[in-house]
BAMI-913336 format. One record per residue (C-alpha): residue number from 1; x, y, z. Coordinates in steps of 0.001 Angstrom, whole numbers. Layout:
<rs>
[NUM; [X; Y; Z]]
...
</rs>
This chain:
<rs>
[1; [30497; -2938; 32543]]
[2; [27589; -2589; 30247]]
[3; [25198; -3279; 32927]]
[4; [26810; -326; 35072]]
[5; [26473; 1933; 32447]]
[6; [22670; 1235; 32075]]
[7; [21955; 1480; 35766]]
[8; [23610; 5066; 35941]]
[9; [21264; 6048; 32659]]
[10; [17871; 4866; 34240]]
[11; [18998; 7187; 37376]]
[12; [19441; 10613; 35084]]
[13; [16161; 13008; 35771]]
[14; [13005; 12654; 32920]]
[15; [14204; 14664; 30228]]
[16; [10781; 16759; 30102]]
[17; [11988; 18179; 32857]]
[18; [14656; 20341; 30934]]
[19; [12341; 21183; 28092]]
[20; [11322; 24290; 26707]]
[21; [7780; 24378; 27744]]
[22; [8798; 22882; 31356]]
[23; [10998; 25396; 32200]]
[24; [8981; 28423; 31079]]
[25; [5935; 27314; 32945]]
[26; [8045; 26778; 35794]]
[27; [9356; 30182; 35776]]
[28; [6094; 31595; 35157]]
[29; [4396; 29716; 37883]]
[30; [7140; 30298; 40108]]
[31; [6644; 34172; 39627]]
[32; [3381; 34268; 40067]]
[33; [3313; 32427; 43214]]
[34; [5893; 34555; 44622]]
[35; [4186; 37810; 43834]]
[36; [1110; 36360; 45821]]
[37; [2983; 34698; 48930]]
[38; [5253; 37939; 49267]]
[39; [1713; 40140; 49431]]
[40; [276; 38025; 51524]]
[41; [3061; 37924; 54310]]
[42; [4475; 41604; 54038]]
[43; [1771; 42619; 56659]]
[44; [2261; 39804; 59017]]
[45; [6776; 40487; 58832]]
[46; [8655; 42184; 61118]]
[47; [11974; 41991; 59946]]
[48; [11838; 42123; 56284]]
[49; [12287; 46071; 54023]]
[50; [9934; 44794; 51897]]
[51; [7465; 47739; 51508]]
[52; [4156; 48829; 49507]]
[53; [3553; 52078; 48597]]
[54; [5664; 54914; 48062]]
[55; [9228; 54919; 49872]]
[56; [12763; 54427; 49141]]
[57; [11865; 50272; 50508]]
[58; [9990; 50385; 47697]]
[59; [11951; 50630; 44874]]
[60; [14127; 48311; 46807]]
[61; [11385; 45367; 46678]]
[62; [10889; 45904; 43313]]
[63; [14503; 45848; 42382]]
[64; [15274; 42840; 44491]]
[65; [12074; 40920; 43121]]
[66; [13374; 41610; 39517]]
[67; [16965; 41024; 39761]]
[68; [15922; 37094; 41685]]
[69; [13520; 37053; 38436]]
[70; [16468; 37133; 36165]]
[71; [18550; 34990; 38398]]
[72; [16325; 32396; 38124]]
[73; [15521; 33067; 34469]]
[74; [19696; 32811; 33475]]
[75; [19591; 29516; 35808]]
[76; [17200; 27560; 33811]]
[77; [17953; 29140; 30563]]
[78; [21863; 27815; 31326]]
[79; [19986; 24331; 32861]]
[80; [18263; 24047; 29052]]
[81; [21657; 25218; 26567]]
[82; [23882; 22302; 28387]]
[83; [20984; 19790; 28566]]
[84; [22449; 17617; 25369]]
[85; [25881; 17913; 26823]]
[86; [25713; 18032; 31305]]
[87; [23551; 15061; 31746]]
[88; [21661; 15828; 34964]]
[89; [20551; 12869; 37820]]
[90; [17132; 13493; 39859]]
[91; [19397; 14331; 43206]]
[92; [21576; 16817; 40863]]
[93; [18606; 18505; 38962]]
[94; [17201; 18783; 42715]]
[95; [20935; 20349; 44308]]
[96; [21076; 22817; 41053]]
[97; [16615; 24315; 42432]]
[98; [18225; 24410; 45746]]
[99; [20841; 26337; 44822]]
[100; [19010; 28886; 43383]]
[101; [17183; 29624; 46227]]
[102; [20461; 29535; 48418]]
[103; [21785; 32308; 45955]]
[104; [18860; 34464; 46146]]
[105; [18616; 34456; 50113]]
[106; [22514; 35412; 50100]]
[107; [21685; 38196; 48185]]
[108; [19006; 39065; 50291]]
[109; [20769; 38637; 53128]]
[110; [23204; 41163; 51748]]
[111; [20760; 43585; 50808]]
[112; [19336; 43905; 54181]]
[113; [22624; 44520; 55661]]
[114; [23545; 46640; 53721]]
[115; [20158; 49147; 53870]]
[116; [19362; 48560; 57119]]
[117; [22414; 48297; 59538]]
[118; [20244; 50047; 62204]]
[119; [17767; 47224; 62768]]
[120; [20611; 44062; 61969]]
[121; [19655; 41080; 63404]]
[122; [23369; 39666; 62456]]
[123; [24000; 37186; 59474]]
[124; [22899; 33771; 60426]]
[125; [19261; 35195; 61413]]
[126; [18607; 37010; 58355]]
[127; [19795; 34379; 56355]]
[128; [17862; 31458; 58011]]
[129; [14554; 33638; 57741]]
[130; [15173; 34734; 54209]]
[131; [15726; 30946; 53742]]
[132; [12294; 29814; 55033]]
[133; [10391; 32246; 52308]]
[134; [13033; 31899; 50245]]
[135; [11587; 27622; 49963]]
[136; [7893; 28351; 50380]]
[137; [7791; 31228; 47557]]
[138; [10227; 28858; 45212]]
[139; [10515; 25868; 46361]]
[140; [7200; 25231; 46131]]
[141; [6044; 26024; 43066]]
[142; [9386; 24212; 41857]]
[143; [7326; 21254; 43124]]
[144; [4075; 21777; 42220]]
[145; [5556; 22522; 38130]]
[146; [7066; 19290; 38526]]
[147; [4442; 17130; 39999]]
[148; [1971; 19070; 37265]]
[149; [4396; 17998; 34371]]
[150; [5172; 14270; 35373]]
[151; [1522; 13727; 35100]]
[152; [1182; 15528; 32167]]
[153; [3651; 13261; 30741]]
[154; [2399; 10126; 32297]]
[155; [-1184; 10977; 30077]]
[156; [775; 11357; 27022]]
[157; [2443; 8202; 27731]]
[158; [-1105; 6319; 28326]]
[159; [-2353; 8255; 24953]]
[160; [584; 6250; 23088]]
[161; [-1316; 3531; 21722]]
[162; [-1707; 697; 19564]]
[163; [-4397; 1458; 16473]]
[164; [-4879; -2797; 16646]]
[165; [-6656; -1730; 20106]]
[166; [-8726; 1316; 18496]]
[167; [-11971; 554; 16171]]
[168; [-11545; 1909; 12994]]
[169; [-13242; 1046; 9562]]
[170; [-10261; 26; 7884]]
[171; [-9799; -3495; 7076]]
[172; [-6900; -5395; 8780]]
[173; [-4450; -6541; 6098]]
[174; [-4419; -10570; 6119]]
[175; [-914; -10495; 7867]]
[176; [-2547; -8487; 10652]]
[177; [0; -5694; 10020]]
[178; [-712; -2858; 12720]]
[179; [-80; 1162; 12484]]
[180; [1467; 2772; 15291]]
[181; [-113; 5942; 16188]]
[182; [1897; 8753; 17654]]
[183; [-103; 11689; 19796]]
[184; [1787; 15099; 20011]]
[185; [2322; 16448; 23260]]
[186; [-1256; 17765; 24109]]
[187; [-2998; 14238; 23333]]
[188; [-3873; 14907; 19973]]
[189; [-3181; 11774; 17299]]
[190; [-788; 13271; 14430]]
[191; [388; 9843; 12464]]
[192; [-683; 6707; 11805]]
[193; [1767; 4475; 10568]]
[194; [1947; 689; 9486]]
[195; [4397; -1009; 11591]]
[196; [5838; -2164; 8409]]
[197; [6286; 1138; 6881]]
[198; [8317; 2373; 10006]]
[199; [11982; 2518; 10080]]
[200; [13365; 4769; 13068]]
[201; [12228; 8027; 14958]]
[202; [15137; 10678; 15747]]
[203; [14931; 13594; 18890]]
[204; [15242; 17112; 17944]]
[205; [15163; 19418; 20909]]
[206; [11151; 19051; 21555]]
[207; [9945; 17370; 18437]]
[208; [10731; 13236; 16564]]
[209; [11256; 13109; 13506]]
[210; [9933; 10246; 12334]]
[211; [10772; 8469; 9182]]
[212; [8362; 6194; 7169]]
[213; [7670; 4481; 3568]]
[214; [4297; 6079; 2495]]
[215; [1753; 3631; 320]]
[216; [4103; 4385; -2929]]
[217; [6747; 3523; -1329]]
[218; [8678; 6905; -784]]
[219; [10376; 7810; 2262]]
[220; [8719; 10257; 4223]]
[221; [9825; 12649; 7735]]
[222; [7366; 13819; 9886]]
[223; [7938; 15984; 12602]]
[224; [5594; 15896; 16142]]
[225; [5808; 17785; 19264]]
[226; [6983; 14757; 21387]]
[227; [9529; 13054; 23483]]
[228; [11576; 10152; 22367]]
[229; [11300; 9076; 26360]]
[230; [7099; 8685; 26070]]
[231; [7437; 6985; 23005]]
[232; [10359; 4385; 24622]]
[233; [7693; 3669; 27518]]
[234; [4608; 3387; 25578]]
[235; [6263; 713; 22982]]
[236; [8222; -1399; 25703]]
[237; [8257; -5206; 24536]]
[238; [7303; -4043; 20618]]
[239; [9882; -3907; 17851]]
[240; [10168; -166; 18354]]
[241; [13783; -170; 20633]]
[242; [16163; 2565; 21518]]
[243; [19404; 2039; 20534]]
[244; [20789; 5759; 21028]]
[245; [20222; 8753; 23101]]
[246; [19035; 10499; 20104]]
[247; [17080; 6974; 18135]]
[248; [14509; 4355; 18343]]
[249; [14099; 2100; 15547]]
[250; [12189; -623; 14235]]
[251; [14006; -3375; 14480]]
[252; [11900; -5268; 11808]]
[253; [13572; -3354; 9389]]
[254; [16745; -3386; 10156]]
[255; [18788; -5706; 7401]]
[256; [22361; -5600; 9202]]
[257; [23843; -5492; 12445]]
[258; [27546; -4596; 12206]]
[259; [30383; -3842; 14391]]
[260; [32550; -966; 13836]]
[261; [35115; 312; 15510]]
[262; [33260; 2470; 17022]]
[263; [30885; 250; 17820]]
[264; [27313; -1275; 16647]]
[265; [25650; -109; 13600]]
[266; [22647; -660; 12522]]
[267; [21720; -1268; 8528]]
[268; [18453; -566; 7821]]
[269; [16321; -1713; 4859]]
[270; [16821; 1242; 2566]]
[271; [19679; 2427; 624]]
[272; [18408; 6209; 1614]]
[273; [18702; 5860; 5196]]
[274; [22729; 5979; 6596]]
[275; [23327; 3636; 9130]]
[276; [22059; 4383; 13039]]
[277; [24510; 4050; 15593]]
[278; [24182; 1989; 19217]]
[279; [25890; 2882; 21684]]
[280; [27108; 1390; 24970]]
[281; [23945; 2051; 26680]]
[282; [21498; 187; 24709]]
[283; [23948; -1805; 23422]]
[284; [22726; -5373; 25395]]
[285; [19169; -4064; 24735]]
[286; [19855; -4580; 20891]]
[287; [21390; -7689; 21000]]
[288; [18886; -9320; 23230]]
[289; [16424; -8333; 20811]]
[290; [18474; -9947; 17967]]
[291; [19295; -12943; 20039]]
[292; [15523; -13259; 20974]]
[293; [15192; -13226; 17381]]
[294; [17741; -15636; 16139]]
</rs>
């Protein structure tokens, strides 16, 4: 059972794809590029109202490119409000673009019916040509945003490093303790923290918050413009392990593993910190860890 449920999570779309940033450059691109294609083609179309200039066709282009502006706008501000509760797979995040598109072209498709009964060409034609630039001015740009931001992310993994690797004039403690250094989302190093002095990082909405001992011992949060995900892949085979949607912890500091009712807990070694929870997901992830260890 457990092994089902962690198949079906690895299959669930990147979740940078349903971030802030991501879907307002998106939109923004995606606007852009449609303002350009649509100039570029009016000249060479035969059967589309779209019109420059002064005319009632006008006002109708600019209407219609406004109201698919806000169609698309409510669509990915709805896609970003349900992403912590309507998990999304690649093949659903992809149905949900093409539906957008779909929509728009209906309306279209309407439109032209309805303002131009004279010069109909009947339903299935308008639709299938409104369909055509309907992918080029959208879908398009849908792909080019995403290919643009999965590299983007793939750099920020690669900038995830370990400061053992990097040459610094600080001399290695004789235990050969390393600091983990985190890099916010445009590649810029924010923290550098012992391994030792690490107990867990926590997602919220963009950021980590990531909780440390300082060199006094006090626990301190620090938040960086991050994803949870890029910090999962760029500490794979470390004691840095995700035990929750929302956590990743260091399981060297973790004093208790205990089994609720609920399930796992994990007790880590400060009386300040409440327990982290593991859920079914992770759950064999843990234990191997612990089993590796024991």
């Amino acid at each position: 059972m457990d092994k089902g449920i962690i198949h079906k999570e690895k299959k669930l779309m990147p979740e940078y794809l349903r971030a802030k940033y991501q879907l307002i450059g998106t939109v923004t691109f995606a606007a852009l590029f449609s303002v350009v294609f649509l100039l570029v083609s009016i000249p060479f179309s035969h059967n589309v109202w779209f019109k420059l200039g002064n005319s009632v066709f006008f006002l109708f282009t600019v209407l219609f490119a406004l109201v698919s502006l806000l169609i698309v706008i409510f669509s990915k501000v709805v896609m970003y409000n349900t992403r912590n509760v309507l998990p999304l797979t690649m093949p659903a995040y992809v149905f949900w673009n093409i539906c957008e598109v779909v929509f728009i072209c209906l309306l279209y498709t309407v439109l032209t019916i309805a303002i131009t009964p004279q010069e109909m060409d009947g339903f299935p034609l308008i639709f299938f040509n409104s369909l055509i630039y309907g992918f080029i001015s959208l879908g398009i740009p849908y792909i080019i945003a995403g290919m643009y931001f999965s590299i983007n992310d793939k750099n920020n993994t690669i900038r995830m490093m370990n400061y053992g690797n990097v040459v610094s004039d600080e001399v290695m403690s004789p235990g050969g303790d390393k600091k983990i250094t985190l890099f916010d989302n445009n590649g810029v190093m924010k923290l550098s923290v012992r391994s030792s002095n690490l107990f867990y990082m926590e997602a919220d909405d963009n950021y980590i918050r990531v909780w440390y001992e300082d060199s006094v011992g006090s626990l301190r949060i620090y938040m960086l413009r991050c994803r949870l995900k890029t910090v999962e892949e760029s500490f794979l085979g470390s004691s840095l392990i995700r035990c929750h949607r929302k956590y990743i912890v260091n399981m060297d500091k973790v004093k208790v593993l205990r089994k609720g009712k609920d399930g796992y807990e994990l007790f880590l070694d400060s009386d300040s910190i409440d327990p982290i929870p593991v859920t079914k997901t992770y759950e064999a992830k843990v234990l191997s860890y612990f089993n590796k260890e024991y």
